[in-house]
Structure formats: C-alpha cells, structure tokens
Backbone as CSV, one residue per row, in Angstrom:
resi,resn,N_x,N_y,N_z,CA_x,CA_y,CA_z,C_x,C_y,C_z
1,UNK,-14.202,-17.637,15.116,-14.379,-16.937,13.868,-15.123,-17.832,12.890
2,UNK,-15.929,-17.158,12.232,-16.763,-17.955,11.342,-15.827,-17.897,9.772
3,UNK,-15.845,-18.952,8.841,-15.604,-19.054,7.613,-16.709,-19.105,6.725
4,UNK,-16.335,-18.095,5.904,-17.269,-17.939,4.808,-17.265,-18.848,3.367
5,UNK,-18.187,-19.692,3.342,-18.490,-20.369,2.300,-18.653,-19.635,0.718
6,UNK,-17.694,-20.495,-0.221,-18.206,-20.336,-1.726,-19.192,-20.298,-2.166
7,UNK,-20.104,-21.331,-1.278,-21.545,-21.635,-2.043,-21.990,-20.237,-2.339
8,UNK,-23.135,-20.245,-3.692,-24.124,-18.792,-3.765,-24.687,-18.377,-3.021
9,UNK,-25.150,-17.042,-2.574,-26.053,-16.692,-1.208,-27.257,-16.735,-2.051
10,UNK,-28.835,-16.516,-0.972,-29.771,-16.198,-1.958,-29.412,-15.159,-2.267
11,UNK,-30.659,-14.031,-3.172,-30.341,-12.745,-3.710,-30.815,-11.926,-2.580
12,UNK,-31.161,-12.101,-1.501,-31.669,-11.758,-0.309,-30.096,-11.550,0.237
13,UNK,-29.604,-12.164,0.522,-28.502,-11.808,0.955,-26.994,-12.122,0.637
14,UNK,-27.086,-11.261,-0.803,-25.985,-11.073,-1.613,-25.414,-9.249,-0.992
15,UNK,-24.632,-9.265,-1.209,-23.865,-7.899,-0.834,-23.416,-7.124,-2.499
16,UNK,-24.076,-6.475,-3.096,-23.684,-5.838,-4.339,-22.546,-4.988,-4.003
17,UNK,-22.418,-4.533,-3.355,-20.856,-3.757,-3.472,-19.591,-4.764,-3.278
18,UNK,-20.004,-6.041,-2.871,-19.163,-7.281,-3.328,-19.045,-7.812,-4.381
19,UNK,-20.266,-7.551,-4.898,-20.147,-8.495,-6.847,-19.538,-7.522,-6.974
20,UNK,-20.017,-6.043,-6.892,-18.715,-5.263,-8.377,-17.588,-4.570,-7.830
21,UNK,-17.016,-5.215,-6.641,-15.661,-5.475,-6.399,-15.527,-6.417,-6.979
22,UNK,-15.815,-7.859,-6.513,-15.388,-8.895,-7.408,-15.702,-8.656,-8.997
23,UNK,-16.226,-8.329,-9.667,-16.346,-7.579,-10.857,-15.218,-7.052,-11.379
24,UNK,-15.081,-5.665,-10.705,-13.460,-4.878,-11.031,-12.684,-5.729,-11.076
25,UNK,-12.399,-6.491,-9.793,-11.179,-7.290,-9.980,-10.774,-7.941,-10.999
26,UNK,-12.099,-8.810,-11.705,-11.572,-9.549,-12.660,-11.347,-8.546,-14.347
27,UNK,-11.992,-7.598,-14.378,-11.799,-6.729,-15.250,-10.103,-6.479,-15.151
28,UNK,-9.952,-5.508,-14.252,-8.508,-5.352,-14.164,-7.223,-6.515,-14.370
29,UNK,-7.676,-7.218,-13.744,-6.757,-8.335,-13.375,-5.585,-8.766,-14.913
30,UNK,-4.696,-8.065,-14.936,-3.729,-8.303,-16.267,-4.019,-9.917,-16.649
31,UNK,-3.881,-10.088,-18.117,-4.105,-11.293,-18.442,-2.647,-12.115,-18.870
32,UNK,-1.708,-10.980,-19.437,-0.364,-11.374,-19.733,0.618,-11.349,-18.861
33,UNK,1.292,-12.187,-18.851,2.347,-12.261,-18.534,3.537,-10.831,-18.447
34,UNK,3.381,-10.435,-19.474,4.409,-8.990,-19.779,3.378,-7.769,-18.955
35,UNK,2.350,-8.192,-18.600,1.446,-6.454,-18.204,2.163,-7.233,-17.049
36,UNK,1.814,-8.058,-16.110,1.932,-8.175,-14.652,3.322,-7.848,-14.628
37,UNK,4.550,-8.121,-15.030,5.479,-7.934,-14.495,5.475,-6.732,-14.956
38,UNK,5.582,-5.552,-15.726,5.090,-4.607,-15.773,4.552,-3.729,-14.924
39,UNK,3.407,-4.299,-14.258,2.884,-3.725,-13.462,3.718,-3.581,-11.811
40,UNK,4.099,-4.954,-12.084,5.486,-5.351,-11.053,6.282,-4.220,-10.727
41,UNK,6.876,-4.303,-11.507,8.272,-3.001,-11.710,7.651,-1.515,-10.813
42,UNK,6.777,-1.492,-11.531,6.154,-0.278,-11.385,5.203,0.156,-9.848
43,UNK,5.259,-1.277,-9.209,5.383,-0.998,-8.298,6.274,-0.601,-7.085
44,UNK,6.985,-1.405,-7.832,8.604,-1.202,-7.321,9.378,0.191,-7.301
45,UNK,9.267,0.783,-8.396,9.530,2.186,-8.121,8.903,2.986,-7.998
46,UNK,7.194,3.006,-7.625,6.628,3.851,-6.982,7.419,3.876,-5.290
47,UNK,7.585,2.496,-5.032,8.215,2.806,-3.472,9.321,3.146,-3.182
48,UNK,10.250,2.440,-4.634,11.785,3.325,-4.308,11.199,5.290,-4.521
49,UNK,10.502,5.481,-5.132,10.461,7.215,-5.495,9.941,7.705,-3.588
50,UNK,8.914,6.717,-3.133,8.809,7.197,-1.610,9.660,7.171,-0.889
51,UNK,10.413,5.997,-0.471,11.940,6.471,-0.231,12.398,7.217,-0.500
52,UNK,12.665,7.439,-1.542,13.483,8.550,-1.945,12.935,9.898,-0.883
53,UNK,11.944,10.137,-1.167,11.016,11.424,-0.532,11.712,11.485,1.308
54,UNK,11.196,10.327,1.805,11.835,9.975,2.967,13.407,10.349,3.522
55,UNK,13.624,9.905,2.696,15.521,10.475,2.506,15.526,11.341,2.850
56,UNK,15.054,12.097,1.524,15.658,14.176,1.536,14.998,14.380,2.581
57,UNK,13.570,14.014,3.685,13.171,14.546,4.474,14.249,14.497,5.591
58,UNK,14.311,13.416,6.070,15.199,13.150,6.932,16.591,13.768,7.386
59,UNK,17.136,14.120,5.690,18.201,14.892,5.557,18.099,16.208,5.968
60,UNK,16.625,16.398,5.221,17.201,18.314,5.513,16.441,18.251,7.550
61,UNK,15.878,18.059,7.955,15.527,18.140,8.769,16.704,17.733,9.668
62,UNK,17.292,16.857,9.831,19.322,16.649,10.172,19.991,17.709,9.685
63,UNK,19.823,18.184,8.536,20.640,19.916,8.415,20.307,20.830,9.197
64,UNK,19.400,20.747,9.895,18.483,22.180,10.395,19.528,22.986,11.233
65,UNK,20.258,22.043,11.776,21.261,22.626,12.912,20.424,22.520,14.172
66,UNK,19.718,21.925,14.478,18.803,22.000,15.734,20.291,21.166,16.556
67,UNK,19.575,21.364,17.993,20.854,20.155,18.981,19.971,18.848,18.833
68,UNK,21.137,18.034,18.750,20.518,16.790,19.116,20.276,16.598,20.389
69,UNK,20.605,17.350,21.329,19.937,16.621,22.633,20.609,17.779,23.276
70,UNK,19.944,18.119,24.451,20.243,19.081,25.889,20.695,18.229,26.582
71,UNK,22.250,19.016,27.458,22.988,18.152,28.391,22.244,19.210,29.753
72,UNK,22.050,17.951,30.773,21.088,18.484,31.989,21.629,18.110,32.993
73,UNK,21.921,18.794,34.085,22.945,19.012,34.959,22.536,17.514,36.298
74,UNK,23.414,17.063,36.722,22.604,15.809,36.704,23.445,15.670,38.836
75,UNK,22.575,15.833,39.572,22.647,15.685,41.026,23.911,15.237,41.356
C-alpha cells in the first residue's frame, strides 16, 4: 500500500472535490468546547431514538403470533 504524502501536489494533480471537502470540514468543524459536546449528546440520542425504533420492531413482529419453529417428525 502506498502512503500519501502532506507535501502540495502540483495543480495538475490536485483533486478539487478534495480541497472542498477539506474546505467543509474546516468550516464545520465546532470551535467550542460547549458546541462539540453538544454535538456529542446529540449524537448519542440520535442512536438511542434508532434503538428505540429497533425495539418496537422486534417486539411487534414477536407479537405476531407466528410459531417459532415447526416440530418435524424425525426417522
């Protein structure tokens, strides 16, 4: 595997949809202390709320009354 160097490329072979990713990033990138953890949290219960989703699926689909399994007459 090759490693990619910091150094500048020429402008010949710069990748622009890489500068303004790297761009966004630093735009976005919270500067305080209180946004990041903030942002923290909030990630945090975006995934507890998917769980959650997960749950009730699980549940009602276990209510359905389906069988859990066919008994098969066995030689």
């Amino acid at each position: 595997m090759s490693e990619q160097s910091s150094a500048p490329q020429p402008a010949s072979e710069r990748c622009i949809c890489r500068d303004v990713a790297d761009h966004l990033r630093e735009l976005l990138l919270p500067r305080s202390e209180a946004a990041r953890e903030h942002l923290r949290n909030s990630r945090i219960e975006f995934l507890k709320a998917i769980r959650s989703l997960i749950d009730e699926r699980i549940a009602h689909l276990s209510a359905d009354g389906q069988p859990q399994g066919a008994k098969v007459p066995v030689e």
